[in-house]
N, C-alpha and C positions, 0 to 999 in steps of 0.2 A: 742236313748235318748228320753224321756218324757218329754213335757214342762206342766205346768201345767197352763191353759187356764184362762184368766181373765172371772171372772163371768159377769153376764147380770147383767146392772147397773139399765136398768126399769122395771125390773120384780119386782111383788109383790108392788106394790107403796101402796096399803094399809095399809101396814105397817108403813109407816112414819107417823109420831107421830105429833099430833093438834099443838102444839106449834109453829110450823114453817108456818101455814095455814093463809091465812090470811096478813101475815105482811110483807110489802113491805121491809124492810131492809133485809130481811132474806131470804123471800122465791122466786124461782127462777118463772122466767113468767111462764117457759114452766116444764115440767113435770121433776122430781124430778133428780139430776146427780145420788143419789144413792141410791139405798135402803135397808132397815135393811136383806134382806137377804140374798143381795149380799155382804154386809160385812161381815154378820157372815162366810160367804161362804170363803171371804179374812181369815177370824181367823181360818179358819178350813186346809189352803194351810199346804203341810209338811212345816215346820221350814226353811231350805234351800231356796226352792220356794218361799216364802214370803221375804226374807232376799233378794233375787235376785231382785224379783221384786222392792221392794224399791228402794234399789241401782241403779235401773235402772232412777228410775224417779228421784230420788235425784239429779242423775249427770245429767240429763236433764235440772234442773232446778237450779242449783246450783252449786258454786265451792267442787269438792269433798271432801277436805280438810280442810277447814274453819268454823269457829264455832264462830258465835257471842255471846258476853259477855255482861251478864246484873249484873247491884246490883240493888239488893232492900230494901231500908231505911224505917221501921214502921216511921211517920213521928206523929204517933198520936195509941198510944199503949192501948188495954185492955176497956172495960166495954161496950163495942157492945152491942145493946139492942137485933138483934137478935139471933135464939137459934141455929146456922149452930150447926151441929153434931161434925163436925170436928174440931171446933175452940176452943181453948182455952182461947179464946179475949174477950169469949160471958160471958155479966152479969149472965145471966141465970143457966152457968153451970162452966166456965173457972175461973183458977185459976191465971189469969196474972192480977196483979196488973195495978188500972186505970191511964193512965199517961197525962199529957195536951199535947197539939202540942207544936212540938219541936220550938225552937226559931230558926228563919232563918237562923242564921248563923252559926248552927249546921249544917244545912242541905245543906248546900252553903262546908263545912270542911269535909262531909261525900263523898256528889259527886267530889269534888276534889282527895280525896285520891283513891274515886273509879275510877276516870278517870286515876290518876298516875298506879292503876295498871294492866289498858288493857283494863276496860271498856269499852264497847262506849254505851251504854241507863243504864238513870238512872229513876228509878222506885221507888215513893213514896207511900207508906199503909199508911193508916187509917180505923181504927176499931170503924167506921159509920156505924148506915146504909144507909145514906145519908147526904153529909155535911150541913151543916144550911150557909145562905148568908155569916154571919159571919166569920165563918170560911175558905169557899173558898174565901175570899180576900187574909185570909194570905197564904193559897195556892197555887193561882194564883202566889203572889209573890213570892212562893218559884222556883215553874215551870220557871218563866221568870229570874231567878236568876241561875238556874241549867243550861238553854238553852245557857246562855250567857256565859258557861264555856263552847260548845262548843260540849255537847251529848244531842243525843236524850231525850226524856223526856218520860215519864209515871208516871200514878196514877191511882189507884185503890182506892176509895174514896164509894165505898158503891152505890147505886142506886139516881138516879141522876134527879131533878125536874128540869121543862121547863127552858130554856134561861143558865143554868147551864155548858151546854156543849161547848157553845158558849162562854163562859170567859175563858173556858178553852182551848180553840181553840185560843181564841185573847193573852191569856200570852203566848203561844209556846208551846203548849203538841200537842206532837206528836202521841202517843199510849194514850189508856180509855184501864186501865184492867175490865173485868167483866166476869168472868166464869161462864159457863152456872150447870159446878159443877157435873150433872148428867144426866141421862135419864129423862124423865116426870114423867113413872111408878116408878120409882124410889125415886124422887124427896120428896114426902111427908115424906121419912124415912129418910131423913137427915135435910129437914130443913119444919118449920112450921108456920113460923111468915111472910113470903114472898113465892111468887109461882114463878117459872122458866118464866110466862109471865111478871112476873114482871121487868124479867132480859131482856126481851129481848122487853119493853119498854126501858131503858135504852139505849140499845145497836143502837137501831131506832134512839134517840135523839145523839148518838156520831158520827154514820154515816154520820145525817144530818147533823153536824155539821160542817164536813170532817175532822174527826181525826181517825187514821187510829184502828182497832179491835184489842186487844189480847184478846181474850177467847178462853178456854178451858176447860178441869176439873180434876176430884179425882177420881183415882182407884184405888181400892183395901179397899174401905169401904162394901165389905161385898156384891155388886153387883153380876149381872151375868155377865154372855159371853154376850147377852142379851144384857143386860142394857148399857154396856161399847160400841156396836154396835151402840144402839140407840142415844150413844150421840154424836158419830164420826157422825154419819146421818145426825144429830141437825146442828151441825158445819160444814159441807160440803155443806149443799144443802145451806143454806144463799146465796141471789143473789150475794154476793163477801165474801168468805169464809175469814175468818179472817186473818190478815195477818202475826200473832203470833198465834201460839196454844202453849201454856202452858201445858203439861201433868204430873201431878204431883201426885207420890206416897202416901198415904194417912201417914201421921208421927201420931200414935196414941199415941194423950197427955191424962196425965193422970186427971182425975175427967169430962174426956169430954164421951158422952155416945158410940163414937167410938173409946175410949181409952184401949181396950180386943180385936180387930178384927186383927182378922189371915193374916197374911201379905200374899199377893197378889204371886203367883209362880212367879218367876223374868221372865222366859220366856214368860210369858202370857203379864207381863208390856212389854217386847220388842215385839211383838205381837200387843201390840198397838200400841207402838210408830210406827211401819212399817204398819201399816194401815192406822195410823193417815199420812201418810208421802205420802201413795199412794191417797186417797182422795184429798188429800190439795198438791196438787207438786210444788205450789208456796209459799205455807207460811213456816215461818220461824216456825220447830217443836220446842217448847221447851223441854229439860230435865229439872223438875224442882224442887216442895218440894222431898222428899224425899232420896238423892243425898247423903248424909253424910251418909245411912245405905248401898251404894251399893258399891258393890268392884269395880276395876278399872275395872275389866273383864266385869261387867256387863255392866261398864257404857260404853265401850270399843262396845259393841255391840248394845248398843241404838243409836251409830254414826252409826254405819254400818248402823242400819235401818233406818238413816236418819233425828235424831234428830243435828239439825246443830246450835242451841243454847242454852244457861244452863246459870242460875243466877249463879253469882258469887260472892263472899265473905266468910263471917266468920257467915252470919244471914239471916236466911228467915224469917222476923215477929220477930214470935217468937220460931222457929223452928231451930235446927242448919245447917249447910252447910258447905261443905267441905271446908279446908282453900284453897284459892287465892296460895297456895306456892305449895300446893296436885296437883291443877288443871294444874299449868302451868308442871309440873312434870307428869303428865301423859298426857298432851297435847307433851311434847317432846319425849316420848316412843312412842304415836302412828302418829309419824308426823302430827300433827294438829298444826293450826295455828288462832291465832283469829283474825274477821275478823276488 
């Protein structure tokens, strides 16, 4: 019988991409855990071998079985100044109508229902690109109102100016979403108004803060093998790899300029997800947008490779997601349990 040999993880470090150089939250003292071409090297294992290896490190590090449950509540919808590709939210190009922040006690009725149905982190959007003082007060307030029902907390709130992270650290947020989104070389074809080190200024000040990382990003806009490598790279070598990775299928909305692009071979997304799962063998993989176009089989095999959490509801944003009634129904076909 053949096994098939894990690549050399410090070969090639030329390869790893500027944006990680430099920045103390990110990048490791000593020399790189991985590099782009020992990953591609990972995407290249036959299908089996890669699915094995997963598996292997998953159950290392995690109960095999268990799948944490997240929702995610827009908490402030539509008219984002900037132009992400992907977004529908964006003034520049999306067609989502602009909406004010919700009143707290919508959002206090949202994470209630979400905890009555299995949740345990609840995750507030806003389509910022950064909140003004103003508005995170009433944020803070929403965060310290959600904590005290009893889940975890998250927000993703746009890129985030000094002392920022730190109020959000003092209401009880527990997770800063901020997806790095893509590769570097990549980067300029999706978004133009912000640069990826912009992101991961941000990500420095959540650290500092001590509130724990969700980032990840979007495949299937249109990247290579490539560029989906370079940004598992981006996210792994950070001196404490994130401790949520969110991987999410790219949902092409209509009027946004990646609203024509060819959906992504499903194998290729679980390919990442089992990459993503071998780098990171402690963080918690997410399965995440894209989730209401996949059949249960597929989504059936992104556990296998070690996605061991998935938002849950009826809404991502502005995205749909499979119903809470879909989930727990093929969580009891495949014996899974949340966690």
């Amino acid at each position: 019988m053949t096994t098939a040999t894990l690549p050399d993880t410090n070969s090639d470090s030329a390869n790893l991409t500027g944006n990680l150089a430099g920045n103390p939250a990110t990048t490791p003292a000593t020399s790189p855990r991985w590099t782009i071409k020992a990953i591609e090297a990972l995407f290249t294992l036959p299908f089996n071998d890669l699915m094995f290896r997963a598996q292997e490190v998953h159950r290392q590090h995690h109960q095999a079985n268990a799948v944490q449950l997240s929702t995610l509540l827009s908490i402030k919808t539509g008219g984002c100044s900037e132009d992400c590709g992907y977004c529908s939210q964006s003034s520049r190009h999306g067609d989502v109508k602009r909406e004010a922040l919700l009143p707290i006690a919508d959002v206090i009725a949202a994470a209630q229902a979400a905890k009555n149905k299995g949740a345990s982190r609840f995750c507030m959007g806003a389509a910022w690109r950064g909140p003004k003082e103003k508005d995170l007060q009433q944020v803070t307030d929403m965060v310290a109102a959600v904590k005290a029902l009893g889940l975890e907390t998250c927000a993703t709130l746009g890129m985030l100016k000094a002392g920022q992270a730190e109020q959000l650290k003092d209401a009880g947020l527990d997770y800063y979403n901020h997806n790095l989104d893509t590769s570097p070389e990549f980067y300029g074809q999706v978004i133009t108004t912000h640069t990826q080190k912009d992101r991961f200024a941000t990500l420095a000040q959540v650290r500092d803060a001590g509130i724990k990382v969700c980032c990840g990003g979007i495949v299937g806009m249109g990247e290579t093998r490539r560029a989906r490598a370079g940004l598992l790279a981006e996210l792994a070598n950070m001196a404490t790899p994130p401790e949520s990775v969110p991987i999410n299928q790219l949902v092409p909305m209509p009027g946004t300029p990646m609203g024509h692009v060819e959906p992504l071979d499903p194998f290729e997304f679980v390919r990442t997800i089992a990459v993503a799962r071998i780098l990171m063998p402690a963080s918690m993989v997410r399965l995440s947008a894209g989730r209401e176009a996949m059949s249960d089989e597929l989504q059936a095999l992104c556990f296998m490779a070690g996605a061991n959490s998935i938002f849950y509801g009826d809404k991502l944003l502005t995205a749909g997601n499979p119903q809470a009634d879909r989930d727990q129904a093929l969580f009891n076909r495949l014996g899974l349990s949340p966690m």
